[in-house]
N, C-alpha and C positions, 0 to 999 in steps of 0.2 A: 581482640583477645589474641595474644599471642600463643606458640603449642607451648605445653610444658607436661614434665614428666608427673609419675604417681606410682609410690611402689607396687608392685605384685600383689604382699601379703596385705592388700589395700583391698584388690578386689578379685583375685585366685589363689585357691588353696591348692596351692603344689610343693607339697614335701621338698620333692629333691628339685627341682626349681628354684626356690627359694635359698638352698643352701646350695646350690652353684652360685649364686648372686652373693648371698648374704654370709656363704660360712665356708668357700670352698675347701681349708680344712680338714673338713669332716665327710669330705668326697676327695682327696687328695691320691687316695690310691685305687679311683676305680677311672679318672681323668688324669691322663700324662701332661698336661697344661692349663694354668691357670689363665682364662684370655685377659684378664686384666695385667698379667706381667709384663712389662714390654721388653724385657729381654727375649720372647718369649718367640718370635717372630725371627728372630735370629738362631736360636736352637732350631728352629722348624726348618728354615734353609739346610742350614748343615744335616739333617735328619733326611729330608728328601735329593738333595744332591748325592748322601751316600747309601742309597737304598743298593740293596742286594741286585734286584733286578729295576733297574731303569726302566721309564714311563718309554710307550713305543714312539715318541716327539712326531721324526719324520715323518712315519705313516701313517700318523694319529692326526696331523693337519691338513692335507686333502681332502680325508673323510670326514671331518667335522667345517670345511667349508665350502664342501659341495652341499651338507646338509642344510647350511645357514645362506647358501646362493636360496634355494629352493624355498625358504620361507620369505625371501622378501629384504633378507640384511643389507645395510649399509658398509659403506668405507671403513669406520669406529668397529664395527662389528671383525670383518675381512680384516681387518689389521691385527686386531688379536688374535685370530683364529693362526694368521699364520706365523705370528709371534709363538706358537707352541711348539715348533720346531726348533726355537731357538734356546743352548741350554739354560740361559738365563731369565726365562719366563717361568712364572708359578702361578697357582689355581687358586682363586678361593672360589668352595661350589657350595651351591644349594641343589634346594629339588625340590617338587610336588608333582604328583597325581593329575594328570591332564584333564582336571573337569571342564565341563564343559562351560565356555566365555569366558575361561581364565580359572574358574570357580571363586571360593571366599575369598576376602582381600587379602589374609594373611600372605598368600602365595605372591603378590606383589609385594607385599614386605618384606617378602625371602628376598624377591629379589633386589629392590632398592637397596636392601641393608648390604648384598653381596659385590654390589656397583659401588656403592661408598666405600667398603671396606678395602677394595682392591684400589683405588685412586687413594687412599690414607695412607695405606702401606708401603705403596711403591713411593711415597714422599718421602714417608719417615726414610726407609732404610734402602731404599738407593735401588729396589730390586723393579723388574715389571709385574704387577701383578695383574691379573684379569678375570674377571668373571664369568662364572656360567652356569647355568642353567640345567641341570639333570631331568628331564622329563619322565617321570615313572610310567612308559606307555607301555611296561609290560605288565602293570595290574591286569586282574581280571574282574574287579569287585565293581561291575557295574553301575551300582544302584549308588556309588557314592561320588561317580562324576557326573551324573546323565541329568542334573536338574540345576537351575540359578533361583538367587533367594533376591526378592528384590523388597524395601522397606519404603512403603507409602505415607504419606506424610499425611493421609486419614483415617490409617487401619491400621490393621495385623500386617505384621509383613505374610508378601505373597509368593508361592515356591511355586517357579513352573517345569514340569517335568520334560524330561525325550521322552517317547514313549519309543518300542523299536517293537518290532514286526517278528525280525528274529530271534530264537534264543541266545541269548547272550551268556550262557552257564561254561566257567572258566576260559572263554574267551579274553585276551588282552585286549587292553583297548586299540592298540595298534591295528589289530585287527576288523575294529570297530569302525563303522561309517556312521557321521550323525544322521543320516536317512531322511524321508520324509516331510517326518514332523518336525524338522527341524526350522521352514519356513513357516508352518502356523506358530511355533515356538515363539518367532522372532516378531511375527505379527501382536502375538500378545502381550510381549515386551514392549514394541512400540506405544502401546497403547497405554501404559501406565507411565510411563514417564514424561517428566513436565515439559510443556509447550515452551521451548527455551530458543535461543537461536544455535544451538549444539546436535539438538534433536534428532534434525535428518540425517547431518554427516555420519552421528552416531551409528546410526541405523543402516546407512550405506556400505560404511563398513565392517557391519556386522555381517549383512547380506552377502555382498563380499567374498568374503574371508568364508563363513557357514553356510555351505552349500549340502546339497544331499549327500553328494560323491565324497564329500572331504572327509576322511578319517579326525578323529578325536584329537588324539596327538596334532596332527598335522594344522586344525584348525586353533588350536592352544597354541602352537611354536608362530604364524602369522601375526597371532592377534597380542601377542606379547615383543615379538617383533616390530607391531605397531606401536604399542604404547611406548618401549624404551628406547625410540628412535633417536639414535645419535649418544647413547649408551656405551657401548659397547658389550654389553651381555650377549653371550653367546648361548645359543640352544644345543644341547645334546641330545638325541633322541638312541639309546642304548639299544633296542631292537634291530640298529641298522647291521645285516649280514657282514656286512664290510669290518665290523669291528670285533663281530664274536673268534676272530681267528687272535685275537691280539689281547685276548681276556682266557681264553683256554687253560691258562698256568689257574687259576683260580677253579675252576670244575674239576682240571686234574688229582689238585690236590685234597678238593672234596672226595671224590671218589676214591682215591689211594688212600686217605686217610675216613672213612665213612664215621661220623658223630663224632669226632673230635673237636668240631668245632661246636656241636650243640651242646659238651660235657662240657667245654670252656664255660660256655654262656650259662650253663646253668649251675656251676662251680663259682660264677661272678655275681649268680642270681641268689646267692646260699647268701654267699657274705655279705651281699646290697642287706636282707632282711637283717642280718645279724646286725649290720650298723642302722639299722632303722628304717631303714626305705622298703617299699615297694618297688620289684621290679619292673618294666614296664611292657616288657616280651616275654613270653611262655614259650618255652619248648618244650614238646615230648620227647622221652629219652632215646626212641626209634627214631627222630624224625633228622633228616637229610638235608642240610642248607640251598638247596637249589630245587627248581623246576624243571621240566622236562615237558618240552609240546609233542602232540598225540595227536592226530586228526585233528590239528588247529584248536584245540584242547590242553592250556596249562596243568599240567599237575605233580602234584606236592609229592618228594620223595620219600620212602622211608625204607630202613636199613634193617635187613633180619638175617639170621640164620645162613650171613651170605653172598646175599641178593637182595638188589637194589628192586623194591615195589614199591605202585601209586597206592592210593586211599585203598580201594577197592581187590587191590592184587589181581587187575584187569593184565597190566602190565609187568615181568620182571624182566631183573637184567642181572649179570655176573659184572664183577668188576671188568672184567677182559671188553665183555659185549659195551659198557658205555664207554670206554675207552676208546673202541675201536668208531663207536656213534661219533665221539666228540671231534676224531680223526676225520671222518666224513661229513659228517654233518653241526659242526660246533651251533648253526643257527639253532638248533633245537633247544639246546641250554642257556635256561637265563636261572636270574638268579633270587632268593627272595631277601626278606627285611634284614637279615645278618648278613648277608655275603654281598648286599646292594654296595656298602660303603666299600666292600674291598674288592669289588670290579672298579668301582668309579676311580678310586684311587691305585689300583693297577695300572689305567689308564692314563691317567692325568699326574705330574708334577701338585699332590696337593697342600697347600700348609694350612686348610683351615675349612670346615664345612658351616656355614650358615644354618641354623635350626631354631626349631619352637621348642614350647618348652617337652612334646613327647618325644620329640628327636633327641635332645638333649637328655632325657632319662636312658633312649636304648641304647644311644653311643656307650652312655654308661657299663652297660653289657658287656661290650665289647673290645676291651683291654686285650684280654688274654688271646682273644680271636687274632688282632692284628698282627700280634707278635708270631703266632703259629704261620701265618698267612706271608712273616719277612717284612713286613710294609709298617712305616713308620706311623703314630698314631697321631690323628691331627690335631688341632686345635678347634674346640667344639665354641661356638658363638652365636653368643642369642643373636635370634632377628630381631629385626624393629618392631613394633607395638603400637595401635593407634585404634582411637576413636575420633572420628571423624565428628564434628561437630557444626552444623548450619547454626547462621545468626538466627535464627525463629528458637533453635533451640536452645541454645544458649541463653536466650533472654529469658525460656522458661525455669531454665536451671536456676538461673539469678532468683528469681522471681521469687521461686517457692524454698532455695537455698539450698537445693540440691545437690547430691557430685555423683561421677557413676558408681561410688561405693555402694551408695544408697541401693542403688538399683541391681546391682550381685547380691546385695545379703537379704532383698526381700523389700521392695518398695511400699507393697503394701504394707508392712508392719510400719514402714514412714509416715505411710496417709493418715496410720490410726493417729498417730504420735501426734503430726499436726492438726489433725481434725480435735484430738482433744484438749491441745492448747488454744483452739479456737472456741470451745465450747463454756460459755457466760459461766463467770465465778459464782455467779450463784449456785449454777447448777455443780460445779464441782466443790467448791467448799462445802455445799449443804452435803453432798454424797460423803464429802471426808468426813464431815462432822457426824453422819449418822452413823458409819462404821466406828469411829472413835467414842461415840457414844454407846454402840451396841457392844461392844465387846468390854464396858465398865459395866454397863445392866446386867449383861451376861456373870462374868465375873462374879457380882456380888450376890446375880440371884444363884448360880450354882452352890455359891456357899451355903445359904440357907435350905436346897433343894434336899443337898448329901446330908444337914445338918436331921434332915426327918427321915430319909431312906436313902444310903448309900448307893443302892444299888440303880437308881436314877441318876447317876452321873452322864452316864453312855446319851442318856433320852436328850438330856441338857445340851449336850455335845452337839449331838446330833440337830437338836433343832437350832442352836448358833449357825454348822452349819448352812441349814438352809434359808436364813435370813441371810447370812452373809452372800449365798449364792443368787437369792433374789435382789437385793441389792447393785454384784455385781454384775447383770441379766438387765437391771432397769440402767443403767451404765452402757451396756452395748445397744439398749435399744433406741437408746438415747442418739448414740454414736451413730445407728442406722440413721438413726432420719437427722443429722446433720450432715451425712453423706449425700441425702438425696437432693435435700438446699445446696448442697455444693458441687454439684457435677461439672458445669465450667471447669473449675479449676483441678478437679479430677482428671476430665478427659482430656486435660493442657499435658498432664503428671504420665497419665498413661501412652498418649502420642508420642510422648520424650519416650517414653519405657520402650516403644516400638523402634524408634531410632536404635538407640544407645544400646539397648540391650533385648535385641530381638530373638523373641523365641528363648528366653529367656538364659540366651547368650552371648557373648561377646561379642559386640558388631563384627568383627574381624576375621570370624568366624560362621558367619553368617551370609552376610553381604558381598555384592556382585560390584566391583569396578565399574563395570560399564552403565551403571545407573548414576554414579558420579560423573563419569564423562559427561554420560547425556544431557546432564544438569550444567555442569562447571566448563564441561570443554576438555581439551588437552594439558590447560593450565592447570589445572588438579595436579599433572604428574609432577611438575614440578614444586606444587607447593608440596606436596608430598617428598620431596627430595630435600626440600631446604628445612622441613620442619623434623628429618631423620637425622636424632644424631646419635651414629652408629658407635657412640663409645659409651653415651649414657643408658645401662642397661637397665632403665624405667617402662613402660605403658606411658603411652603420651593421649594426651588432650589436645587433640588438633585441629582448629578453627576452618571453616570452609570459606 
């Protein structure tokens, strides 16, 4: 079986998703480019070359290949990094949340789709383009990197969590060590994955790479480092001190101008409903586009009366006092989900950021912000898309006629379907014939019933329906006990259900790379490479 695409509105409901792909349209003025235009790429040079304030090049490439010595990078890698000095180098970036072993596959599809796309570009139109990697290690939302989902080919998929010793409450993960439990973690892992000849290597370096001392981030930028070896994807890791003096323009202008930029987004949030959509970011009307660390403690700004306070009003500040902070201390200030894109792109030469389809909603947002902010708006581009597919499971797909539609809109409504196209014509013609016959009985005994007392119509009614309902009752019971004659080929339907759609989500979303590797090898990465094609903006079906 070869990969092949399958639309969205096939098997996800996403509004504005869908009419990026299918209607952009009707989003024309909340996206400054269409990525299907290929003139489009050429506006985007000319748009970043003439930016107000140029990307910091020269000082920007030391710092990001000391950072990429440190995880492990190669030649491929070292050659871009210091191509960003030069002013004929451009970015396409992505990003995700440093969970832990990579987290769900999509994050590797961020990045595949951002390694294709920069090698396509720099063909077409003559320029270099390079990849990289945004690591979000200044979350603090613990509980949504600390666990891997792995999908057993005789169960439920299985989620094994970190468990950590310390409180972990607004901490970034930067901050964070995988600790302890991170070799029983690993122990557990090993132990559900198949006896392959990939296995041990797997496992070595995982070992490796996740040790107790190794911070979150640090062990994400290694193991991504392994997998794209000879890529050239570069990792950023934005926490590093070395870079917050060269992002400053972006806090300043938060602070001197305080909600400006969250009335933008929520002036883009007004008009998104009015044309139809949900937005996909909330702001409140007080609240501050940045964080601020506190005793190693992130927290959320908000604007009153003034002065700049956290949640609690544990903390304020005058405009003059953060100003004077940022002067001294800029490590303290990072940034959140609205101001993320326009450090990253303060930083970097960008003409394009790689997204799924919620990134692609809150870019949405943010029109108006870029413009306040001088920084040119990029071109927003889906990622790649995939369900990974074993021969065992494919042959059950065939078998029973299945496709992953099936299994997003409700498989079990499938089983009934099938189960009562298997069930002996006798028993369903005689069940159609009795309802076709009871509602003529019915019928002509109501006429005679009203003809003696009108007021027995309701009684008539009533008792139809509950023949009708026992009838339909001897139909499910029926349907029970062919189900129970049929468990084989249930439990074949529902094992697929655990692959393809575990937890009753999009594998891609779910699932941990490194239980592929252990299975396929290294070779995965690449059929993974040849089976992305970063212009067909489908969901693919991708053979293993």
């Amino acid at each position: 079986m070869n990969s092949y695409g399958i639309d969205y509105q096939d098997i996800l409901e996403d509004k504005i998703l869908h009419a990026f792909l299918e209607n952009f349209e009707s989003l024309q003025s909340f996206y400054a480019h269409d990525p299907r235009d290929p003139d489009v790429w050429h506006q985007m040079v000319e748009a970043v070359q003439s930016r107000k304030h140029l990307p910091p090049r020269e000082d920007l490439a030391p710092i990001i290949e000391e950072q990429n010595k440190r995880y492990g990078a190669d030649s491929a890698v070292l050659s871009n990094v210091r191509s960003l000095a030069e002013e004929d180098t451009f970015v396409i970036a992505t990003g995700q949340q440093t969970g832990l072993l990579t987290g769900p596959l999509y994050t590797i599809f961020k990045a595949i789709t951002a390694v294709k796309l920069a090698n396509s570009i720099s063909e077409k139109i003559g320029i270099r383009t390079i990849p990289i990697f945004w690591m979000a290690a200044d979350d603090h939302d613990f509980a949504e990197i600390n666990s891997v989902n792995v999908c057993r080919t005789d169960g439920e998929p299985i989620s094994f969590e970190l468990k950590s010793d310390e409180s972990n409450d607004r901490k970034s993960a930067s901050n964070l060590k995988l600790g302890p439990g991170i070799g029983p973690l690993l122990e557990q892992f090993e132990k559900i994955l198949p006896d392959t000849e990939y296995r041990q290597h797997t496992i070595d370096i995982l070992n490796r790479i996740c040790t107790s001392e190794t911070s979150f981030p640090d062990a994400f930028a290694q193991l991504m480092t392994v997998l794209f070896q000879g890529q050239g994807l570069i990792i950023v890791d934005p926490t590093d001190p070395a870079l917050k003096p060269h992002i400053r323009r972006v806090f300043e202008r938060e602070i001197c101008n305080p909600l400006a930029s969250t009335q933008s987004v929520l002036r883009t949030s007004k008009n998104l409903r009015k044309a139809g959509f949900e937005p996909q970011v909330s702001r409140l009307p007080n609240a501050v586009n940045m964080f601020l660390y506190n005793s190693g403690q992130r927290n959320a700004m908000f604007y009153k009366d003034g002065y700049f306070t956290n949640r609690d009003a544990s903390l304020s500040f005058s405009e003059q006092d953060l100003l004077r902070l940022l002067e001294t201390a800029p490590e303290r200030f990072t940034h959140n989900v609205i101001t993320r894109p326009l450090v990253q792109d303060t930083l970097f030469p960008t003409l394009t950021y790689v997204g799924g389809p919620s990134e692609i909603a809150y870019y949405g947002q943010l029109g108006e912000v870029y413009n306040q902010f001088e920084l040119p708006f990029p071109i927003i581009y889906p990622r790649a898309s995939h369900t990974l597919v074993s021969g065992t499971t494919k042959r059950i797909l065939d078998k029973h006629n299945l496709r992953l539609s099936h299994f997003t809109h409700g498989i079990d409504t499938v089983i009934d379907q099938s189960l009562r196209k298997q069930m002996p014509s006798e028993i369903t013609s005689g069940l159609r014939a009795a309802q076709q016959n009871l509602e003529t009985q019915y019928k002509n005994l109501k006429k005679h019933i009203i003809a003696i007392d009108p007021g027995l119509d309701r009684i008539v009614d009533s008792s139809e329906r509950k023949a009708t309902f026992a009838l339909g009752n001897l139909e499910e019971k029926t349907l029970r006990a062919l189900k129970k004659t049929d468990s084989v080929n249930q439990t074949q339907i529902k094992r697929v259900e655990y692959q393809v759609f575990p937890n009753k989500k999009l594998q891609e979303r779910v699932v941990n790379i490194w239980q592929y590797i252990g299975q396929y090898g290294f070779g995965l990465m690449k059929t993974l490479f040849n089976s992305t094609d970063e212009s067909d903006f489908r969901h693919r079906i991708t053979p293993l």
